[in-house]
N, C-alpha and C positions, 0 to 999 in steps of 0.2 A: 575656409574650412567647411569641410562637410556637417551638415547634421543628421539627422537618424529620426527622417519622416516619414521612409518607403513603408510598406504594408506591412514589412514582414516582422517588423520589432513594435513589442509594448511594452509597460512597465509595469510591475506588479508587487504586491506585498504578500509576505506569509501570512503576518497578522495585525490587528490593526492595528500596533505602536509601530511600526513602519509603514501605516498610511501617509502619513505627513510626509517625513522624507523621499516617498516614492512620489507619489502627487507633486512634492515641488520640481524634483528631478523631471517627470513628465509635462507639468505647466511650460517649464524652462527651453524642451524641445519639443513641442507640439506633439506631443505622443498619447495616445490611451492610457489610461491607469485603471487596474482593477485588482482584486484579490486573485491570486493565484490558481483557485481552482476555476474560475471564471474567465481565464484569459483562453484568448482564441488566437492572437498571432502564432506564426511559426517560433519565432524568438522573444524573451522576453528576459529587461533588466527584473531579476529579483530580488529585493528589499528584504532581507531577512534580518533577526537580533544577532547571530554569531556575522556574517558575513554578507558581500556584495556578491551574488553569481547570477552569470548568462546563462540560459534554461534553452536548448532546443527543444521544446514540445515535440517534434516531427520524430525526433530520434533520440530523445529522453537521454537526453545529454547534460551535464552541466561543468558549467568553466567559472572557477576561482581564483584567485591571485594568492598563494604562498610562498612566502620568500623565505622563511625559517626552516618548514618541515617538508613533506612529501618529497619530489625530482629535484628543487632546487636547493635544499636543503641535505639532500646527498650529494649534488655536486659541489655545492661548498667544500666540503668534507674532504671529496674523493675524483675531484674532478680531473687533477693533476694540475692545478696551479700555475707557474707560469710555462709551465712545458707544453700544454694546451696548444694546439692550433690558431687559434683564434688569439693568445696571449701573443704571438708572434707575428700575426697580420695586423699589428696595434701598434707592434711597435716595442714590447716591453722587451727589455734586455738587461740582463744582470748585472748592477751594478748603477746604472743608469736611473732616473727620475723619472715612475711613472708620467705617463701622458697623460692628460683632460681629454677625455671623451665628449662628442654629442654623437647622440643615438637621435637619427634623424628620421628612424621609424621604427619606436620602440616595440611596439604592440604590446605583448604580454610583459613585456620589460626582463625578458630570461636569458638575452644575450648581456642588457645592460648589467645586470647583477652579477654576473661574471667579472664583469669591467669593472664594479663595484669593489666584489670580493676578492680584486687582483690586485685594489690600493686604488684605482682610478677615480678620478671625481668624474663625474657621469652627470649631464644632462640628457631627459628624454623629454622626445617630442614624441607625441600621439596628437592625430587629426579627429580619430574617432571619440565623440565626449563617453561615447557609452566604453570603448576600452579603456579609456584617461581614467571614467571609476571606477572599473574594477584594478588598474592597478595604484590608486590614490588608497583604493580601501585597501587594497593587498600592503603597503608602505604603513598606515598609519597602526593596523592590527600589529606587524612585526615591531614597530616603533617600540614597542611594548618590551621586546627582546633585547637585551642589555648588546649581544654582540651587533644588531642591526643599524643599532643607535650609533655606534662607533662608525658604520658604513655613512648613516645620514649627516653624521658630525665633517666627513670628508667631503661631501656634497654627491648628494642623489635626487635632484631636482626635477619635478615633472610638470610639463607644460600642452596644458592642447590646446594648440594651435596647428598653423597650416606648415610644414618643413622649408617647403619655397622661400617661405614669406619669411619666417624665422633667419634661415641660411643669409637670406639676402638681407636681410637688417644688421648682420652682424659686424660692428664696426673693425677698424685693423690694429687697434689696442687690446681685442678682446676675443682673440680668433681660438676657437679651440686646437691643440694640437692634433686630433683624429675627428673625422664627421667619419663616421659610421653608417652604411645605406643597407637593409633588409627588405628591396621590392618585395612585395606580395606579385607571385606567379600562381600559373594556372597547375593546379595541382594532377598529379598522373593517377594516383593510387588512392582512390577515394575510400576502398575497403579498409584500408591499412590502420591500426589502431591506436595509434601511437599519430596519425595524421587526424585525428579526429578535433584537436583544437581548432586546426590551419581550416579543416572544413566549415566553422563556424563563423570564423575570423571573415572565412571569403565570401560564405553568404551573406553574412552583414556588411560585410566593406567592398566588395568586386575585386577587380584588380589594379593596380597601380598605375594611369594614365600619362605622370609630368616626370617619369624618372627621369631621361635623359635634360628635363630645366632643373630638377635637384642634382643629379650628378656635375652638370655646368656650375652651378653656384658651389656646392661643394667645394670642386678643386679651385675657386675663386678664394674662398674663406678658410681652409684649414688651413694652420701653419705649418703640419708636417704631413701629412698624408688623408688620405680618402679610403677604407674600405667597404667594396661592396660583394656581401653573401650572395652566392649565386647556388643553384645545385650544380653539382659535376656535372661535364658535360655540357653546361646549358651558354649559350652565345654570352659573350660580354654585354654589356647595359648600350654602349657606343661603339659599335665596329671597328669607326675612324679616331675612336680612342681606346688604343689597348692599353694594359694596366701595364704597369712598370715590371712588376714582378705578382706572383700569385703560389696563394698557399693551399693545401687540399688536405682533406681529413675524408671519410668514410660519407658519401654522398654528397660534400659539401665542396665549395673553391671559395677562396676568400683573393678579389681581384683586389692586388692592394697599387694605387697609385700617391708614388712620393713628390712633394710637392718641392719645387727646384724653389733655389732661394732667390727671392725677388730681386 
């Protein structure tokens, strides 16, 4: 698993009842800690009393985890449910027993909550510790909310660790029915404002180096299928493995491969 030592990230507090907490989080990953108006990295974790959020200094940005209100909290609502895209490269079918997800690379956890809020029990993986807390803080704030509590009660489990290492531990008693794959790719539209998380995401994290040994262990370990988000257009993950079949929505392909019975 990575850690979060390069230059570009520090830790910081608004005020000093979140020194302690941010100083441990930084003792934890060898990172700087300072109060807020004194930080000089490009990005920095900040410690506030309402919430956890990532701070782009450069581009006076900031990234939250809200699972109740703002974007994800209207998709709840209004997303279209199992008619979705994405409800259908999963696997869900009317009538039938939701599948168990892993999200083998959650990040913000906004595909997982989907999964979530479709009935799915959902484990995610995150590698990155500084995304694992802001969406551990985004989980424990909504915990608060009576309908999210029912989501957590089904299982929405978060783990940072490595996806490889994970994948490949998973015994053949306990195989999820869908492993779920979201590479981080090199993004085209940096201006675009609506891409402005993914730009944050990619300067803290690069790009995604071992897809094709995640996608291998993947279709080792899922019981029913593998999907991986691609954008439209964009090559398969493995050339020499096309998907079985594949689903497309408005920029998006969901390469979905079914896993034959052993």
């Amino acid at each position: 698993m990575k850690t979060p030592t390069h230059h570009l990230l520090s830790v910081s507090f608004a005020h000093q009842a979140q020194k302690q907490a941010a100083e441990a989080f930084a003792c934890e990953f060898n990172l700087p800690c300072q109060a807020l108006h004194k930080a000089q990295s490009e990005l920095t974790l900040n410690f506030t009393e309402m919430q956890l959020e990532l701070i782009d200094l450069s581009q006076n940005m900031k990234l939250s985890i809200d699972f109740v209100g703002g974007s994800l909290g209207h998709r709840k609502k209004y997303g279209g449910g199992k008619g979705q895209t994405i409800a259908k490269a999963i696997g869900i079918k009317q009538g039938k027993p939701v599948p168990s997800v892993l999200d083998a690379t959650a990040g913000l956890g906004k595909d997982s909550y989907v999964f979530a809020c479709l009935g799915c029990p959902v484990t995610l993986i995150e590698r990155s510790p500084v995304i694992a807390a802001l969406v551990k803080d985004g989980i424990e704030r909504a915990s608060l909310n009576i309908e999210f509590t029912e989501i957590i009660d089904k299982g929405f489990v978060l783990h940072n660790c490595d996806a490889l290492e994970y994948i490949q531990a998973i015994e053949s008693n306990n195989k999820p029915d869908v492993i779920y794959l979201d590479p981080m790719y090199p993004e085209k539209k940096k201006s675009a404002s609506v891409k402005k998380n993914m730009q944050m995401l990619q300067k803290l994290l690069g790009h995604d180096l071992d897809t094709d040994k995640v996608l291998e262990a993947a279709l080792d370990k899922a019981e029913k299928r593998v999907v991986v988000k691609r954008p439209k257009g964009a090559p398969v993950l493995q050339a020499n493995k096309p998907p079985t079949l594949n689903y497309e929505s408005k920029g998006t392909r969901y390469d979905v491969y079914i896993i034959q019975s052993r």
